[in-house]
C-alpha positions as CSV (number, residue, x, y, z in Angstrom):
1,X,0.0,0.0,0.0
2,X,1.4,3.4,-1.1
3,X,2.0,6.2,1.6
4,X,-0.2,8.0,0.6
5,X,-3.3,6.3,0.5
6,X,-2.5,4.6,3.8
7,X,-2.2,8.4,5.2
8,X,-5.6,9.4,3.5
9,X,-7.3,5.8,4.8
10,X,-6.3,6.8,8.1
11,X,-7.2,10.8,7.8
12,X,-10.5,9.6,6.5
13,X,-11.1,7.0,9.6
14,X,-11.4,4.3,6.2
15,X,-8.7,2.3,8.3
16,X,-7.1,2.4,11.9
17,X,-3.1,2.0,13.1
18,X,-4.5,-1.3,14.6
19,X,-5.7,-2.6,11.5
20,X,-2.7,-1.7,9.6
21,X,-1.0,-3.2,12.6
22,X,-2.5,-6.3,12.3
23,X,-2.5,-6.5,8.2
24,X,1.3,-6.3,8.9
25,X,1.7,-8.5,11.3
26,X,3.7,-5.9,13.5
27,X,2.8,-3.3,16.5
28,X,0.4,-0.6,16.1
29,X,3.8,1.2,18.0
30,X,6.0,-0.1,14.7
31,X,3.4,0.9,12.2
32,X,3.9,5.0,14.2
33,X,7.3,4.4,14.4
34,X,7.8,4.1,10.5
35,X,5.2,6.8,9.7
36,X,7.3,9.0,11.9
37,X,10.0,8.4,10.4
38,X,9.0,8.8,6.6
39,X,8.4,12.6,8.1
40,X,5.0,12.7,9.4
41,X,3.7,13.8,12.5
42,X,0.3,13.5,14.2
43,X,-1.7,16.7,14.4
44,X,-4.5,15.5,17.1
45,X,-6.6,18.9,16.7
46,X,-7.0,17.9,13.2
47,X,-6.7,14.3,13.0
48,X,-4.2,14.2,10.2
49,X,-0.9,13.4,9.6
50,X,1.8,16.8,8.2
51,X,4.7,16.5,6.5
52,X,7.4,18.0,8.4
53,X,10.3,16.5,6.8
54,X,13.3,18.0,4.9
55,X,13.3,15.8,2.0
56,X,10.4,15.8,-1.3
57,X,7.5,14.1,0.9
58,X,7.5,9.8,-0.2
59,X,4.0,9.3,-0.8
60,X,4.9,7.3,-3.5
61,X,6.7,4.7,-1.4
62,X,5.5,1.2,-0.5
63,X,4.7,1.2,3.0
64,X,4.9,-2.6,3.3
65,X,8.8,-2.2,2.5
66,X,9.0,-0.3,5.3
67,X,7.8,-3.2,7.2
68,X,9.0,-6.5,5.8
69,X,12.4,-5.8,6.6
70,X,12.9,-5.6,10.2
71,X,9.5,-7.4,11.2
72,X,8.1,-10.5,11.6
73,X,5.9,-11.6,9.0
74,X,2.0,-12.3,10.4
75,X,2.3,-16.2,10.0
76,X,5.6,-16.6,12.3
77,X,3.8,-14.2,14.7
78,X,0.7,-16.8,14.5
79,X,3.1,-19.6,14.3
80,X,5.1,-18.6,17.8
81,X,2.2,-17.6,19.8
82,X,0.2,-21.0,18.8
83,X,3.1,-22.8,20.8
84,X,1.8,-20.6,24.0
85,X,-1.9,-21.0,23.6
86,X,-2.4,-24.5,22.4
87,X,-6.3,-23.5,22.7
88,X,-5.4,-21.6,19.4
89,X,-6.0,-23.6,16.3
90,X,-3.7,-22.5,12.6
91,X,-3.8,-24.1,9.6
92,X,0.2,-24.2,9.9
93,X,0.3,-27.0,12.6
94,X,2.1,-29.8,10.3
95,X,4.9,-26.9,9.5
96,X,4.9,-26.3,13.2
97,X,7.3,-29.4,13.5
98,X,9.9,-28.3,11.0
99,X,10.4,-24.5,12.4
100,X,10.8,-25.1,16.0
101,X,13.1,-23.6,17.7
102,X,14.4,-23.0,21.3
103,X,12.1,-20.4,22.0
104,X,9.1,-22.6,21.0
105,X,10.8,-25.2,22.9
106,X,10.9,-23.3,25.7
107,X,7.2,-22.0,25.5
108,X,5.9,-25.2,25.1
109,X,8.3,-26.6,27.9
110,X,10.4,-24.6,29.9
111,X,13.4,-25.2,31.8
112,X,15.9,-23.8,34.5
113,X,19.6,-21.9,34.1
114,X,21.8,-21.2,36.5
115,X,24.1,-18.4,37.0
116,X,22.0,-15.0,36.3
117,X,22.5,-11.5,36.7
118,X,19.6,-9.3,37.2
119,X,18.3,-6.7,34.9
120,X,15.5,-4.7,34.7
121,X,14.1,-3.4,31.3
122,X,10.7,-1.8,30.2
123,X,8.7,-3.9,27.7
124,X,6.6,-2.7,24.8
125,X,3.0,-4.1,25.3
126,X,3.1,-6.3,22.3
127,X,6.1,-7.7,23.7
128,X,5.3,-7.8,27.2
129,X,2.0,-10.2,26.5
130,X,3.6,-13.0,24.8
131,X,6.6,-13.0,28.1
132,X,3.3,-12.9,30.1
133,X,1.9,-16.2,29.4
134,X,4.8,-18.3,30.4
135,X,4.7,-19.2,34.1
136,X,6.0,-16.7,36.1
137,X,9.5,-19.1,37.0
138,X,10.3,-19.6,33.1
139,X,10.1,-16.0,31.9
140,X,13.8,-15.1,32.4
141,X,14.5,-18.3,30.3
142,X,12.6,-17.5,27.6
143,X,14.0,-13.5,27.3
144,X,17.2,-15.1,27.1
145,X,16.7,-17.5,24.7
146,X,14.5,-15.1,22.4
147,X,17.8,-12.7,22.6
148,X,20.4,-15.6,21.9
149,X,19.0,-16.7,19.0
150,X,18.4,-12.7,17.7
151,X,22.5,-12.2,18.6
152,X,23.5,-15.5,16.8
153,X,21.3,-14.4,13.7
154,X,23.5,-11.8,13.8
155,X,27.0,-13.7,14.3
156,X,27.8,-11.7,18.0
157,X,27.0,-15.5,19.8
158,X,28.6,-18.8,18.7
């Protein structure tokens, strides 16, 4: 979806943050993050989006590029939080087997580690529910885990 119809969807109340949110499988807090930073800035008295940016305004950009390359995608989302809520039924469950993980892993069963160091860190909401529905004495295990496998993704763990 272009910028620019996405920016007139929303001025016109023809679609919401949430539902752009959920089309892209992301945070309604993502989808105002990368309208932000394309230059735009909520104007509440008015309920519209200006263009305060220093470059020719991009409301000819792709918004869904925006997205796709730092997000998940909607069906991993579905796919991880169906490991937490078996109750939750997806067409996906016979590729369930071949994608899990350590994190799923440790949703579906959790385990101990020794030898920790308290931190504390605020959590986005989005975030914040799926850590939630672990039991309360796994949550630690499954924050580390979800940032292991981030930092060897990224070649800074072995």
């Amino acid at each position: 979806m272009l910028v620019k119809k996405m920016l007139n969807g929303i001025m016109m109340k023809e679609i919401t943050i949430k539902e752009l949110a959920d089309q892209y499988g992301v945070s309604t807090r993502t989808i105002q993050s990368k309208i932000k930073k394309l230059g735009y800035e909520w104007d509440s008295k008015e309920s519209i989006y200006r263009y305060v940016g220093e470059e020719s305004e991009p409301l000819d950009v792709d918004f869904s590029t925006l997205i796709s390359k730092n997000s998940k995608m909607p069906a991993e989302q579905k796919l991880a939080t169906s490991y937490v809520d078996e109750s939750e039924s997806t067409s996906t469950s016979s590729s369930k087997a071949s994608t899990v993980d350590a994190i799923d892993l440790l949703l579906q069963h959790p385990k101990e580690r020794s030898k920790r160091v308290y931190r504390g860190f605020y959590f986005d909401d989005d975030v914040l529910s799926i850590i939630d529905r672990v039991p309360k004495s796994y949550k630690s295990e499954l924050v580390n885990e979800a940032l292991r496998k981030v930092f060897k993704e990224k070649g800074l763990l072995d």
